[in-house]
C-alpha positions in Angstrom: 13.5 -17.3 38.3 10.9 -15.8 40.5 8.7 -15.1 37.8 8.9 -18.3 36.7 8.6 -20.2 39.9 5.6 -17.5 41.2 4.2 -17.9 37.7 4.1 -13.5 37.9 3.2 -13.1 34.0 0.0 -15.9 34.5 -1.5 -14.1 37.6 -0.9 -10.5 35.6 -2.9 -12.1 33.0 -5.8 -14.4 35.0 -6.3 -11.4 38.0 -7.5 -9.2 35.8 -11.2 -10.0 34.2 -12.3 -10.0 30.7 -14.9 -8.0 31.4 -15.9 -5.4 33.7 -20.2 -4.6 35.0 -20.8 -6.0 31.3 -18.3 -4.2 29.9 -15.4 -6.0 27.9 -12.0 -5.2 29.7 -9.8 -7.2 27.5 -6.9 -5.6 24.9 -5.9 -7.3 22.6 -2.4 -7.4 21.0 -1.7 -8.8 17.8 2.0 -9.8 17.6 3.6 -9.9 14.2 5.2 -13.7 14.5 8.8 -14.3 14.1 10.0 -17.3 11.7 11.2 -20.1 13.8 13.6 -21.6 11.3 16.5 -19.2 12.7 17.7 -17.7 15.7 16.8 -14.4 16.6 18.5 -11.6 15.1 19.5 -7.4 16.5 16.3 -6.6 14.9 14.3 -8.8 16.4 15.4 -8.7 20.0 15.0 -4.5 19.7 11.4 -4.9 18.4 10.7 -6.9 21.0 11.0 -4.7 23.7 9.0 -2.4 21.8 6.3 -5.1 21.6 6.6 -5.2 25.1 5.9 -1.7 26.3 2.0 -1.4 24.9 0.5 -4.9 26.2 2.2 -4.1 29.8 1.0 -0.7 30.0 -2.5 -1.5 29.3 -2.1 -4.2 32.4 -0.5 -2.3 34.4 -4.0 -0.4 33.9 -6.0 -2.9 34.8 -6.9 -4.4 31.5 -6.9 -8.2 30.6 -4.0 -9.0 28.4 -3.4 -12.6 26.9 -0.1 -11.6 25.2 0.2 -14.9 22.8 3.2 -15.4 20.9 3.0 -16.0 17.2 4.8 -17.8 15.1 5.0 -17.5 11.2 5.1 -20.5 9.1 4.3 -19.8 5.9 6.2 -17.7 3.1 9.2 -17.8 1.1 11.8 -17.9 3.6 10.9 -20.8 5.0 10.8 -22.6 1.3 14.2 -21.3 0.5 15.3 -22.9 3.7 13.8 -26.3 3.2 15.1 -25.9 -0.6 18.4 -25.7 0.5 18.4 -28.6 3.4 17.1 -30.6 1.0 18.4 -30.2 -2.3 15.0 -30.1 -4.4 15.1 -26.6 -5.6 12.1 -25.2 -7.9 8.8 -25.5 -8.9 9.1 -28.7 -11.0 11.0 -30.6 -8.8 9.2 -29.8 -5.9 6.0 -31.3 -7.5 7.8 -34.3 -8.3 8.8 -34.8 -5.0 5.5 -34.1 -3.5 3.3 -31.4 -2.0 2.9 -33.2 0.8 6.5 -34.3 1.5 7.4 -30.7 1.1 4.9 -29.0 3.4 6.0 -32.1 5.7 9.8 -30.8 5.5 8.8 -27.7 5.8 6.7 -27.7 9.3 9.5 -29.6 10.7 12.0 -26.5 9.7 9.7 -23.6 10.7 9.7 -25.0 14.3 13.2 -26.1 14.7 14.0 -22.9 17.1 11.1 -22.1 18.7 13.0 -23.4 22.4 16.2 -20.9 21.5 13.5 -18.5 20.6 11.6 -19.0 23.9 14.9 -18.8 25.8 16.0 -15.3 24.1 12.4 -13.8 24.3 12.5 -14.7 27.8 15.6 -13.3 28.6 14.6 -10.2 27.5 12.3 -9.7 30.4 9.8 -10.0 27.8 5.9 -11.5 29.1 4.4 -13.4 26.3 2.7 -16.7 26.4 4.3 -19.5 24.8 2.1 -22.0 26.1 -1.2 -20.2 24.5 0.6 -19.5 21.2 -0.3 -19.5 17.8 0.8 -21.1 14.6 -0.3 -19.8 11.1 -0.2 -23.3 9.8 -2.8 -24.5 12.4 -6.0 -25.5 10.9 -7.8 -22.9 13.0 -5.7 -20.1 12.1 -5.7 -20.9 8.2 -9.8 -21.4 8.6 -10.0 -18.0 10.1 -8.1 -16.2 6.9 -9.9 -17.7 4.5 -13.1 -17.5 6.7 -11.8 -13.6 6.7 -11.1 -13.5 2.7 -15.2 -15.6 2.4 -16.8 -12.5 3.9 -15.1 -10.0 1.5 -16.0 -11.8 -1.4 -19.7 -12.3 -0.6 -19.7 -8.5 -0.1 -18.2 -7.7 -3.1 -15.2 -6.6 -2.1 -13.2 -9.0 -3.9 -11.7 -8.9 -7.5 -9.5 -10.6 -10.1 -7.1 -7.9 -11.9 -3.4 -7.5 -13.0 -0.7 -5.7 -11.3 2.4 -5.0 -11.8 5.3 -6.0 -9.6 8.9 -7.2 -9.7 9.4 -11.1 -9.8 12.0 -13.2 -9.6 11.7 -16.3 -12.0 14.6 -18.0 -9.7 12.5 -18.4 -6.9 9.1 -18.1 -9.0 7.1 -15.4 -7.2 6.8 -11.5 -7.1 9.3 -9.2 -4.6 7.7 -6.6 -2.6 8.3 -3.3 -3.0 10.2 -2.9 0.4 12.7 -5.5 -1.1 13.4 -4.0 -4.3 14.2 -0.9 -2.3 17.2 -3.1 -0.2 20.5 -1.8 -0.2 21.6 -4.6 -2.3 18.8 -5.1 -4.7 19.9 -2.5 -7.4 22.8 -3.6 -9.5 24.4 -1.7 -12.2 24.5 -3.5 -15.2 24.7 -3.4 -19.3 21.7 -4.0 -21.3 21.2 -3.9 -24.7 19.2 -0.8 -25.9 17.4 -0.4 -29.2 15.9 2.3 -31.4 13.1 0.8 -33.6 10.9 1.7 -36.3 7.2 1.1 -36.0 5.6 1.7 -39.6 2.5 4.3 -39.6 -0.9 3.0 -41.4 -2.6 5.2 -43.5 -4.8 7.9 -41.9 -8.4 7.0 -41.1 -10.6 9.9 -43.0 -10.9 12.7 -40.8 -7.8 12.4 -38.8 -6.8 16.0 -37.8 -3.6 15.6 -36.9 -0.5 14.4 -38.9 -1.7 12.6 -42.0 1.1 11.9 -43.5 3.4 8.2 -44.2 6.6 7.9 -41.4 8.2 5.5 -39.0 7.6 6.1 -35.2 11.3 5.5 -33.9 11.0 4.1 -29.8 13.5 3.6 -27.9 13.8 0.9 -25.2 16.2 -1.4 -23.0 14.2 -3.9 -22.9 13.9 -5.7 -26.4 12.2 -8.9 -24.9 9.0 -7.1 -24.4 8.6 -5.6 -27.8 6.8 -9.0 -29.1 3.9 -7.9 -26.1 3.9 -4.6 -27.1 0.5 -2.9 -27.2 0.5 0.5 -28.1 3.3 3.7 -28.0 3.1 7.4 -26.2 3.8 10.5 -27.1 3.7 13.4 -25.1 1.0 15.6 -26.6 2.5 19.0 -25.7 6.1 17.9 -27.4 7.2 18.9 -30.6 8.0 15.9 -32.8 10.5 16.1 -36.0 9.6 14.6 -39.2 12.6 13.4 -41.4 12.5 12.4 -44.6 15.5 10.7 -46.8 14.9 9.1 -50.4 11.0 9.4 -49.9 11.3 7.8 -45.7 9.9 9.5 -42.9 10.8 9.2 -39.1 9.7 10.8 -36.5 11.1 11.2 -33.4 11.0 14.3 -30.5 12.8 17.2 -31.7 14.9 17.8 -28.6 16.5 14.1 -29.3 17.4 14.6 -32.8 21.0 16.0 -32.0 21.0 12.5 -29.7 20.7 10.2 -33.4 22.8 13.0 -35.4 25.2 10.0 -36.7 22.0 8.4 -38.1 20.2 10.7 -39.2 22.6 13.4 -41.0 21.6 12.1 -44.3 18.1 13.0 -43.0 16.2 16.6 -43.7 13.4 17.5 -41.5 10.7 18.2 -43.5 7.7 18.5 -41.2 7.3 19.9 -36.9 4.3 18.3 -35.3 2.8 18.3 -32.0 2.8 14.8 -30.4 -1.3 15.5 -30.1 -1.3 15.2 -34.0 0.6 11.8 -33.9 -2.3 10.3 -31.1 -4.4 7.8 -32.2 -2.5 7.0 -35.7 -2.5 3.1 -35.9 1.0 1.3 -36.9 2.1 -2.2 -38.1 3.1 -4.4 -34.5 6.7 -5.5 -35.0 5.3 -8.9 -34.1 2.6 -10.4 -35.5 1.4 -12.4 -32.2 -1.3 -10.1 -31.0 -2.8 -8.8 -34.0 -5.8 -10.1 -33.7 -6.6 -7.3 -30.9 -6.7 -4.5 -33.1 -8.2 -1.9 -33.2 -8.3 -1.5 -29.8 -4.0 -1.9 -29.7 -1.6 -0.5 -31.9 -1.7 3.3 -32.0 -0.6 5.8 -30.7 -1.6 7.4 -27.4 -1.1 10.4 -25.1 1.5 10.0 -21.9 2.4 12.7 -19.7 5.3 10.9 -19.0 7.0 10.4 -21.7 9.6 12.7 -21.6 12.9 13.6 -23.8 16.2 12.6 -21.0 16.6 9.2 -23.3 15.7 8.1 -26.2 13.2 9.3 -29.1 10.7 10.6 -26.7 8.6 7.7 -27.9 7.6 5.0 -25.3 6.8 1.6 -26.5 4.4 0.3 -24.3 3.7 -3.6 -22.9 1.0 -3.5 -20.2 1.9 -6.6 -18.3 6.0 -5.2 -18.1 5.4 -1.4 -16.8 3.5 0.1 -14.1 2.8 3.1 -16.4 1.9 1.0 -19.3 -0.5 -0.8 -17.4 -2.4 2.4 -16.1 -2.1 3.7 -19.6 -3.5 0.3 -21.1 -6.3 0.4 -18.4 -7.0 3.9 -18.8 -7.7 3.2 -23.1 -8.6 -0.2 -22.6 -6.0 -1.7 -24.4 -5.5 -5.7 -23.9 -3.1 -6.4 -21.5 -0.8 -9.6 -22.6 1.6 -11.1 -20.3 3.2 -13.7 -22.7 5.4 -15.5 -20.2 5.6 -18.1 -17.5 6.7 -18.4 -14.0 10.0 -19.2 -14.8 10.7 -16.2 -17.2 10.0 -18.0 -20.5 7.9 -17.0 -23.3 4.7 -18.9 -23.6 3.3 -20.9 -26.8 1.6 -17.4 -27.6 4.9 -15.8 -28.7 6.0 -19.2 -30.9 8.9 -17.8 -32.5 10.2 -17.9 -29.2 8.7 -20.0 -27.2 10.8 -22.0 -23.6 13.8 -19.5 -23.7 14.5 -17.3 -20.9 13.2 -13.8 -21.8 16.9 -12.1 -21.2 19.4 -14.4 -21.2 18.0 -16.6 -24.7 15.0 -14.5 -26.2 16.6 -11.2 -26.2 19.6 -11.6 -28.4 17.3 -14.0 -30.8 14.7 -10.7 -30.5 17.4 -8.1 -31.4 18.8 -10.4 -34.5 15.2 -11.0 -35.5 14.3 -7.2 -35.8 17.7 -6.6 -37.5 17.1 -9.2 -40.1 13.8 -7.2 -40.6 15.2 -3.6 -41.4 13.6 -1.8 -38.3 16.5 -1.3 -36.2 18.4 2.0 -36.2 20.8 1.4 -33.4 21.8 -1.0 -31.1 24.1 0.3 -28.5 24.5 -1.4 -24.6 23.3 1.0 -21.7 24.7 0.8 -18.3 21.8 1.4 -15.9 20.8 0.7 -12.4 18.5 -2.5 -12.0 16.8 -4.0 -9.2 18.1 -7.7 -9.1 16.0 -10.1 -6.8 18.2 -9.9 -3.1 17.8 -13.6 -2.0 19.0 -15.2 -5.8 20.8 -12.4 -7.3 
């Protein structure tokens, strides 16, 4: 109350000048700003007294600190929030609704605490301004970013590029990293797992390496992205086993042959080559959507990490769906296609399957599709470990 009343935190601030014979004397503290839409949590009232120690140690050195509360209110949480008080939930019928009635609802939600908050922070013994605070969804604030994000681009430090990162189609937009590493965002769940065959074309003249006719056997749990698939990696330094039944040849790493012994015991290996002989042998796409970007897709391509602990020690790869096969892609510039919209349905460039859900509807079409078309040696489910989106399961 005497604090307050003696208005202690004001004169700590206004006593001490900005500047000093010419010199500037004033620190400045950038607090990371709370959403509003809730009451403070543990977390929140613990980092807050960390907060406190670094702005009241440089004034208890003399120094000119404005300490100006912050307050966040943009981002997903607050959507989710104004989603739920609401009732209009996802992208379509938020647009339908309105832009503008949304952002409306939500600036009302992100400050519907900001007197609890004030009360809490206060409590705490905490000196921060309230009256001199700052809203990211003031004009001024928003001006500065993009004022911020102008400068970059004129100096060239700005580009357009791919990345890839988890996403949740349920909410529309990516996870962070820190999120997918949340105690609850890894699930354990069944998938189904396939072993395909990806017919080799004939050896260009002057290939050194393997020459001969075969099927490339891959091995993957997620049969939704074969239709993007781009390209598959062997590790050059493995040794690769070429079997050979009534005149057809597949070729899989020979430390995963006693792995497909049921399906292959009719099979007699023929052939031992180096997965350097197999690189850059093109192959026939199990779909045909992306043909038209050979010959700089389709073949085959050395990976360090592919490795033998599952499947053929074959990896198909689909640039926009792995982080590796998008540095591989990049590295061999290989097109990257990301066939599929923001809410997790295939696009008008894979037609077959176009406005179904990649897991839930394309997948079992996919796996039906390839079995109908003989390249399928075994369909099994795998149980596996997989990061689920924490706010929508």
């Amino acid at each position: 109350e005497r604090w307050k009343r003696d208005r202690i935190f004001e004169a700590s601030v206004v006593n001490r000048p900005r500047a000093i014979d010419g010199k500037s004397n004033e620190f400045v503290f950038y607090d990371g700003p709370p959403f509003a839409n809730g009451l403070p949590h543990y977390g929140h009232l613990v980092t807050g007294f960390v907060k406190d120690l670094v702005p009241r140690y440089q004034t208890m050195r003399g120094r000119h600190v404005e300490r100006r509360f912050g307050w966040d209110c943009h981002g997903l949480p607050a959507e989710l929030e104004v989603e739920k008080e609401t009732g209009v939930s996802g992208r379509n019928a938020i647009l339908e609704w309105g832009i503008a009635n949304f952002n409306a609802a939500c600036r009302t939600s992100v400050q519907r605490f900001t007197k609890e908050w004030e009360w809490y922070v206060t409590r705490e013994a905490r000196w921060v301004s309230f009256a001199n605070d700052y809203k990211t969804m003031d004009l001024s604030y928003m001006e500065s970013v993009m004022w911020a994000f102008k400068t970059l681009f004129d100096k060239g430090l700005i580009y357009e590029g791919y990345r890839v990162v988890p996403y949740s189609w349920a909410v529309q937009t990516p996870l962070s990293n820190f999120e997918t590493r949340l105690d609850n965002s890894y699930r354990e769940r069944d998938d189904p797992a396939l072993t395909v065959a990806f017919t080799l074309q004939p050896a260009t003249r002057g290939h050194s390496g393997y020459a001969g006719p075969g099927k490339i056997l891959a091995w993957t749990t997620t049969p939704w992205t074969l239709p993007s698939n781009m390209a598959l990696a062997v590790n050059p330094e493995l040794d690769y086993a070429v079997m050979e039944k009534d005149g057809e040849r597949l070729i899989l790493a020979q430390a995963t042959l006693e792995r497909y012994e049921r399906e292959l015991k009719e099979y007699a290996q023929v052939e031992t080559v180096k997965g350097a002989d197999l690189v850059s042998r093109a192959y026939e796409p199990l779909f045909p959507y992306f043909k038209a970007y050979e010959p700089q897709a389709f073949r085959v391509r050395p990976a360090d990490f592919v490795g033998v602990e599952d499947g053929t020690g074959v990896v198909h790869i689909a640039p926009g769906f792995g982080e590796e096969d998008m540095e591989l892609a990049r590295a061999d510039g290989i097109p990257i296609v990301v066939p599929v919209d923001v809410a997790g349905r295939f696009t008008s460039e894979v037609k077959d399957y176009e406005g179904l859900n990649v897991i839930h509807e394309a997948n079992p079409k996919i796996i039906k599709d390839l079995k109908a078309n003989g390249v399928v040696l075994r369909h099994e489910q795998y149980r596996h470990n997989y990061p689920h989106c924490w706010r929508t399961d």
